[in-house]
N, C-alpha and C positions, 0 to 999 in steps of 0.2 A: 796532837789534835786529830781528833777523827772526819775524815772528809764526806761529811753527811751526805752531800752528792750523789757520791758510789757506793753507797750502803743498798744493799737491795734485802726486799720483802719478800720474793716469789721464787721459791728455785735456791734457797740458801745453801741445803744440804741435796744430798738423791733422796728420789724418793723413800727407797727400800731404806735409810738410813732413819729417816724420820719417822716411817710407821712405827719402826722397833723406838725412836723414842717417845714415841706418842701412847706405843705399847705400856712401855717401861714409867711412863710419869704422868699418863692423863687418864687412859680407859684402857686396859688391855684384851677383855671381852668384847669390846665394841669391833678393836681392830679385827680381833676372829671369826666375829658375824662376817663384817666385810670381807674376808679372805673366803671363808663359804662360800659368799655370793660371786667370788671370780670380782670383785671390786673395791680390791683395797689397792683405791687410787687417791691420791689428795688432790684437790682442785688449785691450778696455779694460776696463769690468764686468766682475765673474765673478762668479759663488755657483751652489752646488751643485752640478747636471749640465752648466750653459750657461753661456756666455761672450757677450758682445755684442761686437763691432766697433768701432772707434772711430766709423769711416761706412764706407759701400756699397764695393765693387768699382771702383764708375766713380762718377764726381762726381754725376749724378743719381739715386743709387740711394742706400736708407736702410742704416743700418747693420744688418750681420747678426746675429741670432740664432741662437747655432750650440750643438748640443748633443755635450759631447765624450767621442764615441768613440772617442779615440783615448789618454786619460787618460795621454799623456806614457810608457805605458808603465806604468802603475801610479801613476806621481806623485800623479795625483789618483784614488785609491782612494776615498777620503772626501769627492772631489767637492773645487769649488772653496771656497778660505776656509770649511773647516768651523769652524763657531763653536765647540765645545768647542777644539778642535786651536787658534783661533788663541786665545782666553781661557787655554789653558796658558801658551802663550808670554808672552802679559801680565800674567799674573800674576807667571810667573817672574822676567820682566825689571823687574817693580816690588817682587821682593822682594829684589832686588839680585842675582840673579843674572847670568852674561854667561858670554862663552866657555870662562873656565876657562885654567890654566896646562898644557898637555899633559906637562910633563916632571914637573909634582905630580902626588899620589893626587887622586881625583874622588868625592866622594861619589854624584853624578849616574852615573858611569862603572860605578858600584859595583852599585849600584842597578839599572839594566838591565842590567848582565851576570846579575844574578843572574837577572831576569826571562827574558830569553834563555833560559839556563841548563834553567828549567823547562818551560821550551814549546819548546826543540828536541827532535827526536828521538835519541832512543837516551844517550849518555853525552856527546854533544856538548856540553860546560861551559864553556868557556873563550872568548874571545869581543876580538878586537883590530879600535878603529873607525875607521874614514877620514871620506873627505867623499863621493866618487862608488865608483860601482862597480865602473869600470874600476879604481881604487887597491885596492879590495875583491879583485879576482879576482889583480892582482898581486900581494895579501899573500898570500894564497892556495899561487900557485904560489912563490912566495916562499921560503915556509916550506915547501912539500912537497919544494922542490930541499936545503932546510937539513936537513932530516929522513931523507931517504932517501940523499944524496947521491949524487943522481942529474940529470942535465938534461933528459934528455927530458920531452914531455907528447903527450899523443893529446887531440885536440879532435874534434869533427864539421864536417864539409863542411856550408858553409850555418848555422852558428851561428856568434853573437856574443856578445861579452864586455867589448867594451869599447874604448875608442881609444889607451890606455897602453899606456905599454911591453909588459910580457909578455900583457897582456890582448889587445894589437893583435895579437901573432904566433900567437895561435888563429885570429884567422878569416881570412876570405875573404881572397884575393891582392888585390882591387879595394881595400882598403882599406888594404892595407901597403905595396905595388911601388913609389907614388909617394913612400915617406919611405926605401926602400932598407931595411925592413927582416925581413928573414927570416933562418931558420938550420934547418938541417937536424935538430935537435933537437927542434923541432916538428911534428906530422906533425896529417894528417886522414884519418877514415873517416867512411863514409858513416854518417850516424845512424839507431840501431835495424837494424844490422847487428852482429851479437852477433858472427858468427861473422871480420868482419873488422876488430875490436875485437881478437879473441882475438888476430888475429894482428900485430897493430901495437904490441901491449904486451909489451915484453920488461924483459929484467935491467937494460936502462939507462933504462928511463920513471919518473921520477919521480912522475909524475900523470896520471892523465883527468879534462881538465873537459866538462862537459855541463848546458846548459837541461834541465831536465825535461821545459819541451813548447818546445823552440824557436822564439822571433817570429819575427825577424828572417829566419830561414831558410824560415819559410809556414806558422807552428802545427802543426810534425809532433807525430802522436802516437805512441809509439813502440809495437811489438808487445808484451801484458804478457809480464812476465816479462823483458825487455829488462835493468831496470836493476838485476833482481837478478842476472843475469849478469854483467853489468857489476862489479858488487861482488864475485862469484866469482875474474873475471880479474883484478880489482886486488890482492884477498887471497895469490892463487897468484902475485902477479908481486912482492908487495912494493911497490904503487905506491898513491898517496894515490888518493880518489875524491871530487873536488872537485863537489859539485851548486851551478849558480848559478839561485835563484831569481827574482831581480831583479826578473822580470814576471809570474812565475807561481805565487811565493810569499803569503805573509799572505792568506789566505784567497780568491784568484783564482779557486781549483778550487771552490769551497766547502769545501775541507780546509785547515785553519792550511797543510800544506807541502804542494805536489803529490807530490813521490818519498814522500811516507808517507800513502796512502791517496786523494791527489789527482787520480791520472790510473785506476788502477783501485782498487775499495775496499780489495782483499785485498792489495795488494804497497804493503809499506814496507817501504821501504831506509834505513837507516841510513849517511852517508857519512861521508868523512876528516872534511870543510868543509864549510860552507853558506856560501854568500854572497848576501848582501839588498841590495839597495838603493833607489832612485826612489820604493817605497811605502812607505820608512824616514822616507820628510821629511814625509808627510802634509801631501805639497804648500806647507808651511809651511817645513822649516825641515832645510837638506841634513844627510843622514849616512847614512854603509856602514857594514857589519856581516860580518867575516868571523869565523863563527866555528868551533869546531874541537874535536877531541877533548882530553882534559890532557895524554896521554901525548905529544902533541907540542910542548907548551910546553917543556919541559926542549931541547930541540934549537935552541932560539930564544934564550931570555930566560936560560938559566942562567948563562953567561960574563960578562953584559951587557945589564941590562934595559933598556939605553937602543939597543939593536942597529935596533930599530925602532920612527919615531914618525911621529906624522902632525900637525904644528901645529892645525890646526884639526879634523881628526878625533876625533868622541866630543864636539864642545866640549858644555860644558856644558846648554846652552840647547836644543842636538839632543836631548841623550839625555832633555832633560824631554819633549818633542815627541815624540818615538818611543815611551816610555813610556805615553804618554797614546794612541797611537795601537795599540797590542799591545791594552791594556785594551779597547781597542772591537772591535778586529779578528780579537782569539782568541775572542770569545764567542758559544758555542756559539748564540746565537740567532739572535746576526750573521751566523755562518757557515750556518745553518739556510736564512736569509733568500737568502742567494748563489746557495744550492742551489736554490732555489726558482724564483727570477727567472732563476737560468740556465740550467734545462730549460725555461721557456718562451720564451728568446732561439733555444736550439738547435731548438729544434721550429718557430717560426718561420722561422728561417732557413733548415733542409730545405724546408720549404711554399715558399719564394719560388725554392731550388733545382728543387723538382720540378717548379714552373711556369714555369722557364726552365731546361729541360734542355738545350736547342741553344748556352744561354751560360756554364752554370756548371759544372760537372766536379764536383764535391764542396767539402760545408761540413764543417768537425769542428773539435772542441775540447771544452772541460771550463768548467762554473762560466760566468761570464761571461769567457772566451778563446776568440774564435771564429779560422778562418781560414775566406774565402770564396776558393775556388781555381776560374778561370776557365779555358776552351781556350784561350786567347791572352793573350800581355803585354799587347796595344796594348787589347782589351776589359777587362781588368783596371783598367786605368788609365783606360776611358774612366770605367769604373764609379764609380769612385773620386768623378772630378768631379761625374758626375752626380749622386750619392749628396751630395756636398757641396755642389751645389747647393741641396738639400734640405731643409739645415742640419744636415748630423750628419758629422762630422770624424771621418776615418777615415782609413786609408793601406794603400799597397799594400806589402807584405814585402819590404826592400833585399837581401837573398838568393834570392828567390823573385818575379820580379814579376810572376805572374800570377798572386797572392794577395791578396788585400784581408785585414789584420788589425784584430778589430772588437774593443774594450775597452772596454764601457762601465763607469762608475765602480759601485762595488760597492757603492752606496747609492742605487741606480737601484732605483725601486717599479715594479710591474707595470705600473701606468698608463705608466711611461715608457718601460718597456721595447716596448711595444704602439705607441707614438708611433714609439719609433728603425725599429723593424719595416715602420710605414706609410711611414715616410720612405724608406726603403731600398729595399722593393717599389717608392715611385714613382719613384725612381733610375734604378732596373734598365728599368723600363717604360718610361722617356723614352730610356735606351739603346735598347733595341731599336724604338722608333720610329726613332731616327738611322739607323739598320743598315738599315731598309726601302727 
């Protein structure tokens, strides 16, 4: 009998023994990017903002302390192993709860749709869950081709949605060419071009999907008024208007949604869809959330409620995890606290812009979502290292690489916000000694 006990998760093998089999059985290019960058480290400890290293970079170096700003994209909004987030989970699992039968009713399912329900915006009620958010954005268009019976969709050049199926044939050609797959039914416009929006959405588009503030693409902000046009030309065309907030949602902006009051105060837009994901798990525990208005349920589920399912999507054990993490995440104090710490992120990071104006082009974003936009990819990327030298994990924009996108977790206090700040300034400043 194995003494469950003393079975440990973190530190099982050495490092250097795990990369070579992480080489050898999962990605073995990925681990040689990493070793390039001088960081092919695994992450062991975690709590709260920081993570430690199993050990160093190089055999004689101590393990890192790295603070993350890069929060997976939102995954850890609540910071590493938040204790409330992970005591739901154990409670739940010692009151006998577990995955849940997806083809049964769910009281769990029940439960946060309603809460959903009340904290989206406008009539958005209804609410069908996956596991990731690429499955999220393909239910998405899914149902918008089921509903309008139509196949087209207009996405933006430079945004991302996902590595699935219809979620893949939104973005960028670099991510589709190598699986062969595209179709002339998807199309791209430049984002926050209103006026070639207009013209890309016709009698056969089924949907527009769009990030509110785009990562992946370099944190664009879009012109106001942007995405209430946007909802004009979907209405005049008969085509869904799919918003994915995945990284810019659950209180990012300091607003519960960026499209309703997150990016400017006075424009909320009410869309077809929302789709959530990454800061749906509270780091703890996967599940997406696409959800929608009622009027298009009937085009779905009426013939055939079993038309669409997702085995493990909504299991039971997520929807206590994400329930628990809405309660924290929509409160007004919480979001108070976002707003706070993220005018004094954005004001610092202008200060470190306007004192290296020969390297950095513009910083902008909302809440704690920055993008730092450099004159060059190759100084973008030096930045990056440097910065992560420093110990604060950050990356540069896969659509945009002369963008560093900065996400610190949403439960980042002033004092830490002040630390990320100095760390980043000495980044930048060990840069431009290299340049010299």
């Amino acid at each position: 009998m194995v003494d469950n006990s003393q079975k440990k998760y973190i530190g099982t093998l050495p490092q250097k023994k795990l990369l070579n089999l992480y080489k050898k059985h999962v990605n073995g290019p990925k681990v040689r990017i990493f070793k390039g960058f001088g960081l092919a480290v695994i992450p062991g400890e975690r709590n709260g903002i920081r993570f430690k290293t199993l050990a160093g970079a190089k055999p004689s170096e101590p393990p890192l302390e790295i603070i993350n700003c890069r929060s997976s994209g939102g995954v850890f909004n609540l910071g590493h192993c938040n204790p409330k987030i992970a005591q739901v989970l154990k409670d739940a699992l010692d009151e006998g709860l577990d995955l849940g039968d997806h083809m049964l009713l769910s009281e769990q399912r029940a439960l946060l749709g309603k809460k959903l329900a009340e904290l989206m915006p406008g009539d958005i009620s209804k609410t069908t869950f996956g596991v990731s958010g690429g499955e999220a954005i393909d239910t998405a268009i899914k149902f918008s081709r089921a509903y309008t019976k139509r196949k087209g969709c207009v996405s933006a050049i430079g945004g991302y949605h996902g590595h699935t199926g219809f979620a893949l044939l939104t973005g960028d050609p670099d991510f589709r060419e190598n699986f062969l797959w595209s179709t002339p039914d998807f199309k791209q416009v430049p984002f926050g071009d209103a006026a070639a929006m207009r013209k890309a959405v016709t009698e056969e588009v089924a949907c527009v999907i769009l990030e509110t503030i785009p990562a992946t693409g370099g944190v664009l902000i879009a012109p106001e008024g942007y995405f209430q046009e946007v909802r004009e030309i979907c209405d005049e065309k008969g085509a869904m208007m799919i918003i994915d907030e995945v990284q810019a949602g659950l209180g990012r902006t300091g607003h519960l949604w960026a499209i309703y009051g997150g990016i400017y105060p006075n424009e909320k837009v009410v869309p077809d869809f929302m789709v959530l994901a990454k800061g749906t798990s509270a780091g703890i525990y996967p599940l997406s959330i696409c959800s929608y208005k009622p009027i298009i349920e009937k085009s779905i589920f009426k013939e055939d409620p079993f038309i669409h399912i997702s085995t493990t999507g909504g299991s039971d054990l997520g929807c206590a995890v994400t329930s628990a993490m809405l309660d924290i995440q929509s409160d007004p104090q919480f979001l108070n606290h976002v707003k706070k710490v993220g005018t004094l992120f954005g004001k610092g990071l202008s200060v470190i812009q306007e004192n290296n104006f020969d390297l950095i082009k513009e910083v902008r974003g909302r809440g704690l979502m920055w993008g730092v936009e450099f004159f060059n990819e190759m100084d973008c990327q030096l930045g990056m290292l440097h910065i992560m030298k420093q110990g604060v994990l950050q990356n540069y924009c896969g659509n945009k690489k002369d963008t560093l996108i900065i996400m610190p977790p949403l439960i980042s206090k002033e004092e830490d916000i002040e630390e990320i700040l100095s760390r980043i300034k000495q980044g930048i400043l060990n840069l431009k000694k290299l340049k010299k």
